[in-house]
C-alpha positions in Angstrom: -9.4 -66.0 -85.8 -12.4 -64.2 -85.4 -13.3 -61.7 -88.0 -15.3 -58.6 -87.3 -16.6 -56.9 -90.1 -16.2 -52.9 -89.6 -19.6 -51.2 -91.7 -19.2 -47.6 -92.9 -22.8 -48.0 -94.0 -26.0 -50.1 -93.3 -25.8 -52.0 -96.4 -22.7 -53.3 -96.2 -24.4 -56.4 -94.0 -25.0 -57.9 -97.1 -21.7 -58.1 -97.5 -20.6 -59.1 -93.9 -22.7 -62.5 -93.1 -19.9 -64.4 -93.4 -17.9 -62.3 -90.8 -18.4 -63.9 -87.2 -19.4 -60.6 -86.4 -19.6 -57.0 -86.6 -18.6 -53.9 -85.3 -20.9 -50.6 -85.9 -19.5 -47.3 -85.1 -21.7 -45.0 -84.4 -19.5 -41.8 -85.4 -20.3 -43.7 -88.9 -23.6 -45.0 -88.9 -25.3 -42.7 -86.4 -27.3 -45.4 -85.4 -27.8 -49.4 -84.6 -28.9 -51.3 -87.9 -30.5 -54.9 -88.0 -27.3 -56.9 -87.8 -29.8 -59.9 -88.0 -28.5 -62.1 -85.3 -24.5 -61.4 -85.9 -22.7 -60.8 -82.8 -22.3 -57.1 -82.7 -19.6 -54.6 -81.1 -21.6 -51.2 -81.0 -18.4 -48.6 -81.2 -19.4 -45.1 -79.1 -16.7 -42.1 -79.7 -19.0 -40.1 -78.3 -19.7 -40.3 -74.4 -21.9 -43.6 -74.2 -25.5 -43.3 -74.2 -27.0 -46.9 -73.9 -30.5 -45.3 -75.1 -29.2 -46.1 -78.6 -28.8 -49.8 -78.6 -31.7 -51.6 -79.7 -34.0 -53.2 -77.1 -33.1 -56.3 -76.3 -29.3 -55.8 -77.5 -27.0 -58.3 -76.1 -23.5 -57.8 -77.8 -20.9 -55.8 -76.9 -19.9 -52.0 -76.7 -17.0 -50.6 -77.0 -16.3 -47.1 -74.4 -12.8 -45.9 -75.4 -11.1 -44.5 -72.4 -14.7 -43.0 -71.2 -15.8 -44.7 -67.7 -17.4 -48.2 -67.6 -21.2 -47.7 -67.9 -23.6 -49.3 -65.0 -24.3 -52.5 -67.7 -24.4 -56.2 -67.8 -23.0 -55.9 -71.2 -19.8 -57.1 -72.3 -17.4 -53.7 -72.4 -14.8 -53.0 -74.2 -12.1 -50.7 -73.2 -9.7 -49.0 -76.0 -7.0 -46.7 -76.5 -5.7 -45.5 -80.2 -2.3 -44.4 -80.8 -2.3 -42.3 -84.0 1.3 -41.7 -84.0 3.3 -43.9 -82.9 3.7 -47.2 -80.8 4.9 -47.1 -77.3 7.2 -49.5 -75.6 5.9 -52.8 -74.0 5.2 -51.7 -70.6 3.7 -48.6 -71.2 1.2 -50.5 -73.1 0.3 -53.1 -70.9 0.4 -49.9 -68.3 -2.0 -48.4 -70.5 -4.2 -51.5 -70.8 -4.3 -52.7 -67.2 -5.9 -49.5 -66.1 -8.6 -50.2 -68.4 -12.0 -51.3 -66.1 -13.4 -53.6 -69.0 -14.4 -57.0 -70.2 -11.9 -56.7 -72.9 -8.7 -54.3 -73.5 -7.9 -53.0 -77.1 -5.1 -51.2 -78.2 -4.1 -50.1 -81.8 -1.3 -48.4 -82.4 0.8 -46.8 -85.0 3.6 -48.8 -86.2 6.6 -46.8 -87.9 9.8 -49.7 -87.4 10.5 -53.1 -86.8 10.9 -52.8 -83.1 7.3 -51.4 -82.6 5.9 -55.0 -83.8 7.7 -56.5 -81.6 6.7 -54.4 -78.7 2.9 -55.0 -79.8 4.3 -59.1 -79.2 6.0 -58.4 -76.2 3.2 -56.7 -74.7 0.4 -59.4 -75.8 2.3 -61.7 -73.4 1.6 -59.9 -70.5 -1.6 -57.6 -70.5 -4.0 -59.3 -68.0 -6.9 -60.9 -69.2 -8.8 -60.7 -72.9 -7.3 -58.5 -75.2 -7.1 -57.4 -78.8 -3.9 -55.4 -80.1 -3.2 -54.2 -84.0 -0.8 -52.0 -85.8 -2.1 -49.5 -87.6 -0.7 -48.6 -91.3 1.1 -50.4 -93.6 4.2 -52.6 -91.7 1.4 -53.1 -89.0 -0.7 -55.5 -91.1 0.6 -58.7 -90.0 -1.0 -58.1 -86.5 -4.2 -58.4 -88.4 -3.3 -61.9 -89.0 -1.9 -63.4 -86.6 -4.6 -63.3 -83.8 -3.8 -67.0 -82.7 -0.1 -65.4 -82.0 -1.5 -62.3 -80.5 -3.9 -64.3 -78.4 -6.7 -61.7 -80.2 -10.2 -61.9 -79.1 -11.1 -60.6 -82.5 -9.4 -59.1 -85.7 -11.3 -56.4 -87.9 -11.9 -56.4 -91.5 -13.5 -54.2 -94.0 -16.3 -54.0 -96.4 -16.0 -52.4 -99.8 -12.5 -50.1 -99.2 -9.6 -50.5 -96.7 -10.2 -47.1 -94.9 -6.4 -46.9 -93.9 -3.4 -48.8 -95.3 -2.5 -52.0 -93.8 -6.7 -53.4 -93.8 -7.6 -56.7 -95.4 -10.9 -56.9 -96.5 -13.7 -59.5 -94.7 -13.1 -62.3 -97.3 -9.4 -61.6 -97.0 -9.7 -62.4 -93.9 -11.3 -65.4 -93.4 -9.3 -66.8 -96.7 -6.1 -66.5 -95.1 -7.5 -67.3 -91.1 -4.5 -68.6 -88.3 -1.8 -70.1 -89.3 -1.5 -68.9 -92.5 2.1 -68.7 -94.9 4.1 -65.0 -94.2 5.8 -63.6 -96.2 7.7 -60.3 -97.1 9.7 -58.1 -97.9 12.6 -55.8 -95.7 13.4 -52.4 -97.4 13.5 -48.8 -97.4 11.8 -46.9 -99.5 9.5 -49.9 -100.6 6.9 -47.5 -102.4 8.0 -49.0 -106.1 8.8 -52.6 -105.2 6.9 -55.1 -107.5 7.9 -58.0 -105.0 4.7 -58.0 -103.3 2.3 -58.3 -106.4 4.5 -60.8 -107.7 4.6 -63.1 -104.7 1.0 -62.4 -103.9 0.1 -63.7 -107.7 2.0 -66.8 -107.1 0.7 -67.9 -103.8 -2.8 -67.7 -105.2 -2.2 -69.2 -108.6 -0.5 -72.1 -107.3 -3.2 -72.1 -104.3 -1.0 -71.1 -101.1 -2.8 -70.1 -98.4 -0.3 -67.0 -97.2 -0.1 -63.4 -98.1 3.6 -61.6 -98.3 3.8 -58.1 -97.3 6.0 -54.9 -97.8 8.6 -54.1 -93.9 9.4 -50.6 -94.8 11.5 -49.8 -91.8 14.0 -47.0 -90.8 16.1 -49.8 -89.4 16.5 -53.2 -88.4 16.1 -53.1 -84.9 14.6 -56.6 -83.3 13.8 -57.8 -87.1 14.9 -61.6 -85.6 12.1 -61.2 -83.3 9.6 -59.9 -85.2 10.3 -62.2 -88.1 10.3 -65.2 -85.0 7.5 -64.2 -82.7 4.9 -63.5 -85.9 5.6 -67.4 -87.3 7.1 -65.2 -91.1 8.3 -67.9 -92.9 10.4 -65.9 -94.7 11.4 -62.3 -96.0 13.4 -60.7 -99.0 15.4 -58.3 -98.1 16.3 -54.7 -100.4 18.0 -52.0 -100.0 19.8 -50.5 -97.7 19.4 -53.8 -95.7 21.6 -57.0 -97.6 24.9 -56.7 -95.7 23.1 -55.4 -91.9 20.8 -58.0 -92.3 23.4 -60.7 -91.9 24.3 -60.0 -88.1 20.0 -60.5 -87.6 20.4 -64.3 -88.7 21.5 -67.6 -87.0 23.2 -68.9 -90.2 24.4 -67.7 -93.3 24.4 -70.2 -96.7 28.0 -70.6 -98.5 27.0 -68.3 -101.4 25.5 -65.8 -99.5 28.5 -65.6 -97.1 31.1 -65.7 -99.8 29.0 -62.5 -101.4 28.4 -60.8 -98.6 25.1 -60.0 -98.9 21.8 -62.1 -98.0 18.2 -61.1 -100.5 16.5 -64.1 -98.6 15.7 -65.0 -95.1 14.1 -68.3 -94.4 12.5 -69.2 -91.1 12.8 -72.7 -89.8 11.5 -73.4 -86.6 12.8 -70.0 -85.6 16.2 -70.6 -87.0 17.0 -67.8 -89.4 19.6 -68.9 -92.3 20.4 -66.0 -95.4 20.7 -67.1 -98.8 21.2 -64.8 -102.3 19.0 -65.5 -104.9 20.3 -62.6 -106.6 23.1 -64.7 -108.3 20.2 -67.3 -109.7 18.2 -63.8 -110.9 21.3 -62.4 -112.6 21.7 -66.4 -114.7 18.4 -65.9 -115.4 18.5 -62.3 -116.7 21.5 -62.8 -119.0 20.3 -66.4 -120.4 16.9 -64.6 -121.1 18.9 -61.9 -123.2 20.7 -65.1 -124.5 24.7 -63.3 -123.4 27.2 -65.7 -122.7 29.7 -63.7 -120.2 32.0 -66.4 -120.6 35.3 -65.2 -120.4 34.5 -61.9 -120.8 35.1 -58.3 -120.1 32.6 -56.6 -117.9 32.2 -53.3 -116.1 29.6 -53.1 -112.8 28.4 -49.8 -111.7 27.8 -50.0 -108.0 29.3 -51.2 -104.8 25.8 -52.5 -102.8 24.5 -56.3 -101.9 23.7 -56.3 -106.1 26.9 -55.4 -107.1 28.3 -58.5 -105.2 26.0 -60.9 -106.4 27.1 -59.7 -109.5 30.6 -60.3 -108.9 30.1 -63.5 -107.8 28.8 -64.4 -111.0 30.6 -62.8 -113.0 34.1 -64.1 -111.7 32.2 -67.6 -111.7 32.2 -67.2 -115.5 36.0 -66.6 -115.8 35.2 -62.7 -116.4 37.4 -59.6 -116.2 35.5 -56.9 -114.1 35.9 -53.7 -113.4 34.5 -52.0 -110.4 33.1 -48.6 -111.0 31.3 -46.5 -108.4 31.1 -43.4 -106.9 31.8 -44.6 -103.2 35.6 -45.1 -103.9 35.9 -47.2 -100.6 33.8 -49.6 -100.7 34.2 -49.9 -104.8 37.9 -50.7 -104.1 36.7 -53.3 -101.2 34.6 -54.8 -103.4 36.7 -55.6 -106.3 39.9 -56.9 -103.9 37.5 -58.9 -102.6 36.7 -60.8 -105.8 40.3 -60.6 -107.2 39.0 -58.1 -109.7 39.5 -54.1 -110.1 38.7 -50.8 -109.8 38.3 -47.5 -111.7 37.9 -44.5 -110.9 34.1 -44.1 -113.0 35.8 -41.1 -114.9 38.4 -43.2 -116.6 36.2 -46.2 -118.1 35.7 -46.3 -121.2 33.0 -48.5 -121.8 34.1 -49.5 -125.9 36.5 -52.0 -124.0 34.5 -54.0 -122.8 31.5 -57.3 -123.6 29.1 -56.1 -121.0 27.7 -53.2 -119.0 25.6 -54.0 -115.3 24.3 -51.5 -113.8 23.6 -52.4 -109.7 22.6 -49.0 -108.8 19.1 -47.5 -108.3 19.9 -44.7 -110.9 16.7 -44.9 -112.9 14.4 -46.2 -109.9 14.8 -44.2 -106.6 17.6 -41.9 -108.6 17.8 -39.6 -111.2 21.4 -40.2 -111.9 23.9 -39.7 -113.1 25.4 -42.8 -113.3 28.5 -43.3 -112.4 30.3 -43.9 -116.0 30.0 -41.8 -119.1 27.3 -44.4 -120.8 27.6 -42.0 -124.1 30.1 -44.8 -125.8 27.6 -48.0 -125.7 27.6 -49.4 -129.0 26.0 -52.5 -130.3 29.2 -54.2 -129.7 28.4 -53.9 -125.9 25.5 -56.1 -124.0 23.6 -54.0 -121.3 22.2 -55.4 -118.4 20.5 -52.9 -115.8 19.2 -54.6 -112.8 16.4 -51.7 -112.4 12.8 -52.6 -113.0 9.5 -51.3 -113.2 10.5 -48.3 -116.1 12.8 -47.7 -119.7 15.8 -46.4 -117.8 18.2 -43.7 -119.7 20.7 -46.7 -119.6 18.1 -49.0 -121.1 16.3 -46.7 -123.7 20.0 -45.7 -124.7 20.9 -49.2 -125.2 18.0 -50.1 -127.2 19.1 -47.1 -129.9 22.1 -48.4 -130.3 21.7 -51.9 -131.1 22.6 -53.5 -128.0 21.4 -56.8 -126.4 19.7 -55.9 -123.3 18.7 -57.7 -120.2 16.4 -57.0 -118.1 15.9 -56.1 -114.1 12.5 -57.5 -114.5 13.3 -61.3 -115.3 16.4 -61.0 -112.5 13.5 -60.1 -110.1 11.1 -62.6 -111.4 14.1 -65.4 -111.1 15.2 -64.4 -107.7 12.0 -64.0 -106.4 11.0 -67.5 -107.8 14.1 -68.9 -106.0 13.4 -67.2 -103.3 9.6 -68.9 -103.2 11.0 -72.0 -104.1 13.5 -72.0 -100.9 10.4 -70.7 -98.4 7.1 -72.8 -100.2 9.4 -75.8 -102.2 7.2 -74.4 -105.5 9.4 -74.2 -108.4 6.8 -73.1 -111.1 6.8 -69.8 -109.9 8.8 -67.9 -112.5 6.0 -67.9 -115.4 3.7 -66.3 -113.0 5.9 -63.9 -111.3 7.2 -62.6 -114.7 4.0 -61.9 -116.3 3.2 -60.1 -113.3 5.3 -57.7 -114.5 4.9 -57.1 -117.9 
């Protein structure tokens, strides 16, 4: 991978010599600097007036859409997308047209399915090329230039100027063939998954970055996940139970669940596991509650809620089922042999434990779905939401309950998880005290 260093200002070549080259824009800089001998991209967005390059400048230039100067310079033709990210042909259409040395096109990535477009169209755009996605879920085109079949891949100096950058020395730390990772959600804005994974490839020296997929859905995820050589992803919500009919193979305890939190990439064969069950183990031994043989009642019917069952009932517990989507509440705890309530007639005094699987307290406000009033320090708490004291949490604390903690079932799912894609097992420690 070549890495082009993008300067906002004439000093940042002190901090771009080790970049194989550089690109100066001249909406930016105004003018050509001493790159001192780096091969340079001068970047016009203005109509092109070769009067500006310095005498005897032999790199390249870069004309947008604007006609191919009368030059034996290398030229660069590009087209920017702001919005959005058209479908394969249009793009290459787009491209062909171009009369340059080399064809660019960056485009704004919004879903799953316009990554693999950007793919799609790689394979087929005639001649050299370089194609990015722009903003956040379009960062792993900035890596994956031997996939891409890239010319070149920018980074920055100093700040990231948009989301989705890597700096210079990212850059060239991570170069081809580096370890992918990441995460499938939507919203993704509070997830602690990336710091956490990110602090664990670099402490136990893993060359690999994982990234945040926020997507609207999960169209062509297979490919994508596939055709960019991701080794693996953790999936959130909404996306456990769709994400099943993305994969080649499905584990025994995530098929028995219901719901797959990790997707492994072997070769291009996709198999789901749930880590969630080892996270919950780890959050309740942490808290040191034993749920053998107990009494329990789970809030929510999602992909967390049937990890939880799974566990649970593994334990010999009675559970009750309480949310507000009666449906798939009653679904959920016929499935496991257990019941359900309706939330306005548990009473929570009759029971060892309280879990709550919903996202009351992280993306919502609440209410949750029982009347938590009752907790006493009779009752263990375990609320799977991290990040913040939640009402459920705070409340819990007041009364003298035990408490455990969302933050050490993320820390020991996402350790499983890294365990399962890198074969590290040392990752809790580090995850964890990520998030304290």
């Amino acid at each position: 991978m070549r890495v082009c260093a993008s300067l906002s200002h004439a000093s940042d070549m002190d901090s771009a010599m080790d970049a194989d080259m550089v690109e100066v824009r001249l909406d930016l800089l105004g003018s050509v600097p001493d790159t001192r001998g780096k091969d340079t991209l001068v970047t016009f967005r203005d109509p092109v007036d070769l009067d500006v390059l310095p005498d005897g400048f032999d790199g390249m230039i870069d004309v947008g859409e604007q006609p191919r100067p009368d030059t034996g310079l290398t030229v660069v033709g590009s087209y920017h997308d702001y919005d959005s990210t058209p479908g394969a042909d249009a793009i290459v259409s787009r491209l062909d047209t171009m009369d340059a040395d080399i064809r660019k096109g960056a485009f704004r990535v919004n879903r799953l399915a316009d990554l693999a477009s950007i793919l799609d169209a790689s394979k087929r755009v005639d001649g050299r090329h370089v194609l990015l996605g722009m903003g956040q879920l379009g960062a792993v085109t900035r890596i994956r230039a031997d996939i891409l079949g890239n010319e070149f891949s920018f980074g920055y100096i100093g700040e990231p100027t948009a989301p989705g950058q890597f700096s210079v020395g990212e850059m060239l730390g991570l170069g081809d063939g580096c370890t992918v990772l990441g995460i499938l959600g939507n919203p993704l804005g509070k997830s602690k998954s990336p710091a956490m994974h990110n602090a664990a490839l670099r402490d136990l020296g893993i060359r690999g970055v994982y990234l945040p997929f926020e997507t609207p859905d999960l169209d062509r995820a297979e490919d994508v996940i596939r055709g960019y050589g991701i080794r693996g992803v953790n999936v959130t919500i909404p996306y456990k139970q769709e994400i099943i009919q993305h994969l080649d193979r499905v584990d025994s305890v995530a098929e028995r669940i219901g719901a797959v939190n990790t997707v492994v990439n072997d070769g291009g064969v996709l198999t789901g596991y749930n880590t969630d069950v080892i996270g919950i183990a780890t959050a309740l031994d942490e808290a040191g509650i034993d749920v053998t043989d107990g009494r329990a009642v789970v809030m929510g019917s999602g992909g967390a809620a049937r990890a939880c069952l799974k566990y649970l009932t593994g334990r010999n517990c009675d559970v009750t089922v309480a949310a507000r989507n009666e449906e798939t509440g009653r679904r959920l705890a016929s499935e496991f042999g257990q019941k359900f309530r309706n939330p306005n007639s548990v009473s929570v005094r009759m029971h060892d434990l309280l879990v709550n699987c919903t996202p009351v307290g992280m993306y919502s406000d609440g209410p949750y779905p029982i009347n938590i009033e009752g907790i006493d320090r009779g009752l263990a708490v375990f609320d799977m939401v991290y990040g913040t004291e939640t009402p459920l949490v705070a409340l819990a604390k007041s009364r003298g309950c035990r408490v455990a903690y969302g933050a050490d079932m993320l820390a020991g799912q996402g350790a499983a998880s890294f365990e399962l894609w890198t074969g590290e097992s040392d990752a809790f420690g580090i995850m964890r005290r990520e998030l304290a």
